[in-house]
N, C-alpha and C positions, 0 to 999 in steps of 0.2 A: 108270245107277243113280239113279232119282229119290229125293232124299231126302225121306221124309213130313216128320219133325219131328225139330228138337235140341233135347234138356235135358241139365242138369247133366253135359256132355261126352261125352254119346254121342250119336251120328249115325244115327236110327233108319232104313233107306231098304229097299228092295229093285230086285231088279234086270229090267232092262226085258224079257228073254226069258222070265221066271217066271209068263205069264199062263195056262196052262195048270195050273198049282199050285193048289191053295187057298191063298185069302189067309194070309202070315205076313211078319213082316219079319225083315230080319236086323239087325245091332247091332254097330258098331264104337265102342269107346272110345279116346280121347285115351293113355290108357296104358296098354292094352291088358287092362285087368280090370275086372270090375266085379260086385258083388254081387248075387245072382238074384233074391234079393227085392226088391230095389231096381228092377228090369230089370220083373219081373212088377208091381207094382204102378205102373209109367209105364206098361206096354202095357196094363192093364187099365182105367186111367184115359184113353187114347186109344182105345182100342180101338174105338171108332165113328169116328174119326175114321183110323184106318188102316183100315177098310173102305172108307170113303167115297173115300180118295185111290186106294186098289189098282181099285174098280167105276170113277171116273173116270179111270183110267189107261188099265184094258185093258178095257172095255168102251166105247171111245169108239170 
């Protein structure tokens, strides 16, 4: 499970078999909840940058 990037207690990563997917990551928190627009506006501010990690992952 490579993790892309952590903020404010979540663990944003995907997992190493999903390269046949379109790009998307998944999302664990520290205490198991977290608010969607909070969630949405971290992936949309990374959002070039979980491309970048998912094409160097499984495009290498």
């Amino acid at each position: 499970m490579p993790t892309i990037f952590r903020v404010k207690g979540y663990r944003f990563f995907f997992y190493s078999n999903e390269g046949f997917e379109s790009c998307h990551v998944h999302i664990i928190g520290y205490g198991g909840e977290a608010k969607i627009n909070e969630i949405i506006n971290i992936v949309k501010e990374k959002q070039k940058m979980i491309q970048e990690k998912w094409n160097e992952y499984f495009n290498s």
